[in-house]
N, C-alpha and C positions, 0 to 999 in steps of 0.2 A: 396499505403500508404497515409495515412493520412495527411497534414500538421499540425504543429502545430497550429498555426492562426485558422484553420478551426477545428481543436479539440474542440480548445475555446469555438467556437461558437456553436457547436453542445452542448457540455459541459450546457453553459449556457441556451441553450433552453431547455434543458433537467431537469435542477434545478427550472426554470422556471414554465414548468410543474409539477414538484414534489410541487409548493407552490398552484395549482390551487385548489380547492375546489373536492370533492373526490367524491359526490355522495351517494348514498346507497348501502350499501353491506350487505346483508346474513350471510359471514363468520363470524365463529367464534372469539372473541377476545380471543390472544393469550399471556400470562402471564410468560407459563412457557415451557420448551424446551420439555418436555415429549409431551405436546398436539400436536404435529407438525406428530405426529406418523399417517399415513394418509392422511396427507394432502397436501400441492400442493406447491411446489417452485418453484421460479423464479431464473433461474439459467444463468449466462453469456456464450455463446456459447466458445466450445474451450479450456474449464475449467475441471477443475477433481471434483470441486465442484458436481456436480452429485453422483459421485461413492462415494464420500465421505457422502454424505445424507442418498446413500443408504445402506452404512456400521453401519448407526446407526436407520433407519428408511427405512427398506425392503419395505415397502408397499407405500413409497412416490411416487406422481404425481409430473411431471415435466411441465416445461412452460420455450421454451429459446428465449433467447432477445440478442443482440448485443453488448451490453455492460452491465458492472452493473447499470449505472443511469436507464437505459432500465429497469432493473429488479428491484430497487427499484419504478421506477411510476406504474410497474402492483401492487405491495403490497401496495402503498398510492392508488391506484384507485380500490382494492378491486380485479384485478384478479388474483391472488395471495395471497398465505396464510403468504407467509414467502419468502426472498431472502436469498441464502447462497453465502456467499463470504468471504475473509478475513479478520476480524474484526477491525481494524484502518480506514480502505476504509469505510465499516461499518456506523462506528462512526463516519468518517467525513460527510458521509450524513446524518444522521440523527441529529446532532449538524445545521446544516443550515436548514433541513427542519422538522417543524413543525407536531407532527404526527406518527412521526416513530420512531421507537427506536428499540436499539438492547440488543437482551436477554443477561442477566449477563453469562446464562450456554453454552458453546461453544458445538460445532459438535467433534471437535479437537483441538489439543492445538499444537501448533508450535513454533517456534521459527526465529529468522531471521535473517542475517549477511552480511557482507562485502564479497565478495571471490576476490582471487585473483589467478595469479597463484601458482601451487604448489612447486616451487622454490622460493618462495617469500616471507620465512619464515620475513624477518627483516621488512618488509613491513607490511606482517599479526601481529607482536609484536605492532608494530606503530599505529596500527586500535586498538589494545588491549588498549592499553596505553590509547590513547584519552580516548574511551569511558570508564575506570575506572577510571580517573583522575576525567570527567565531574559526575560519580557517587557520587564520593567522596566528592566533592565542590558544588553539588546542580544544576550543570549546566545540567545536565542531565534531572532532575526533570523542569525545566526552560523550557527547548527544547520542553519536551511531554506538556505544557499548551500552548504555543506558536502554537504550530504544532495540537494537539487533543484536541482544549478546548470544553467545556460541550458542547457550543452552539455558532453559529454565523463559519464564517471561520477561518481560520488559519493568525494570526497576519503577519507580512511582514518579508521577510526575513532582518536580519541584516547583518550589512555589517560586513567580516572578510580580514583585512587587510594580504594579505601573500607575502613575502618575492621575492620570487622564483630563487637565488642566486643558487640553486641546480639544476635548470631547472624544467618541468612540470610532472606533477602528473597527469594523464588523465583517467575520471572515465567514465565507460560505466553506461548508465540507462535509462532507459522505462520512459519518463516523462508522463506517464496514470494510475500513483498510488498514486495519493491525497491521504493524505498529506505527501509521503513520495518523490515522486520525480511528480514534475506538470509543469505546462504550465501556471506563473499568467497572469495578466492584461499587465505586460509591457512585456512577449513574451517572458522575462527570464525561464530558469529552477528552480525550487527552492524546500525546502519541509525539513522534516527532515534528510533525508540520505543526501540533499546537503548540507546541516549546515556542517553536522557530518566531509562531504569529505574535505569540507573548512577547516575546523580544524585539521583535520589530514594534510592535505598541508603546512597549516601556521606550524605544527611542525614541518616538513620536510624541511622547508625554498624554498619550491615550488609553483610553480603557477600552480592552478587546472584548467582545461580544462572540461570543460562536454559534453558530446559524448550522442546525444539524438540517441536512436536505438528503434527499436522494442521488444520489452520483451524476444523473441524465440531467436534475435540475440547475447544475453550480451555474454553467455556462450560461444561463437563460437567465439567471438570477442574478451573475453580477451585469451582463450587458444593462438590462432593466435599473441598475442601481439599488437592489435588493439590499445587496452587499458590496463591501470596497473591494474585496479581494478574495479569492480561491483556491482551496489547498488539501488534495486526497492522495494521494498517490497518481499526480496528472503525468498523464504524457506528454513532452511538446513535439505536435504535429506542426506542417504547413497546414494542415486545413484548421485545426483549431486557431494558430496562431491569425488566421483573416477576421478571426471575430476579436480574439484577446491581444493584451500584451504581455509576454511571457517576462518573467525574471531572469536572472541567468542558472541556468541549472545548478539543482546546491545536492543533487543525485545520480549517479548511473548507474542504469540495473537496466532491465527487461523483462523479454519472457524467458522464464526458465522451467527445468525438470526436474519433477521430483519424484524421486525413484524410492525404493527399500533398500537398504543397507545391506 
């Protein structure tokens, strides 16, 4: 496993190279999501992204890389037609790097939540709450410019004073889904699902704990009571929802394409 520290780093030589100078390419410029029919993605090893390409586009070539930064430098450096991954991730690369951008027309449309355990009803109420409180007051609308702006990074996280008179709130998450849960400059966790957990803590009159894991472990870890609650950029499936219990969706995105401009 990875450290954090050393994510960073790889992270940033990798954005590095997405800013270098591209070269000549052949390929096609790509406009619109139909032209993709054919043609060649860059896809993250490990992923279902693939099967999900090939449910809308049978005759797709594939090209896999190690991570997504990996598979967006082959689509900035022309080996590659197109990367599919899920579209916030997306956006937050192609908002820092010049170049790239991603199609309005998604692969699939998703949605995304908090889980928790399935006894946990007052809890899973409590995730509800927050995020339609933040809908209703605009604070919501605040979060996604903060965390998804057009271009440049994601502004710093703010500080959320909480209480913790109730004791801790302790949230499992994958800190490798900019900008929803990351690894900044000063080594903190942050992003918008850690905003979100902060706020939900400070209602709760608890003090949040963040529990950095591997993306495969969240699921395992809160069923086990690891942790109370889970939060990366999740999908809600039927099949996950038989172990967890979801929040109500506080996102919709999917998988998306990310082409050269």
């Amino acid at each position: 496993m990875i450290g954090n520290s050393v994510r960073m780093f790889v992270g940033s030589l990798l954005v590095v190279a997405l800013l270098l100078p591209t070269g000549c390419s052949k390929r096609e410029k790509i406009t619109q999501l139909s032209q993709l029919e054919g043609k060649e993605f860059a896809v993250p090893t490990g992923t279902a992204a693939d099967k999900l390409v090939l449910s809308r586009f049978p005759n797709a070539k594939f090209k896999y890389f190690n991570s997504v930064l990996d598979a967006a430098l082959a689509v900035k450096t022309g080996k590659a037609d197109a990367a599919a991954y899920d579209e916030p991730i997306l956006k937050n690369i192609a908002a820092k790097n010049s170049g790239l951008t991603v199609l309005p027309e998604m692969l699939t449309r998703d949605q995304y939540g908090f889980a928790v355990q399935m006894d946990k009803k007052e809890l899973k109420n409590a995730i509800d709450q927050v995020v339609s409180d933040l809908k209703k007051n605009g604070g919501y609308d605040a979060m996604l410019q903060r965390w998804l702006p057009k271009s440049g990074s994601p502004a710093a996280m703010p500080v959320i004073p909480s209480g913790g008179s109730k004791g801790v709130l302790r949230l499992g998450t994958a800190a490798i889904t900019e900008p929803f849960s990351f690894v900044d400059a000063s080594h903190a966790v942050v992003g918008l699902d850690i905003e979100l957990a902060a706020l939900i803590a400070q209602k709760l009159d608890m003090k949040l704990e963040v529990v950095n894991m591997e993306f495969g472990s969240m699921i395992p870890a809160l069923i086990s009571g690891k942790v109370d609650m889970i939060a990366a950029c999740i999908t809600i499936t039927e099949e996950r929802a038989k172990k967890v219990l979801f929040s109500e969706p506080y996102y919709s995105g999917g998988i998306a394409a990310l082409v050269r401009e």
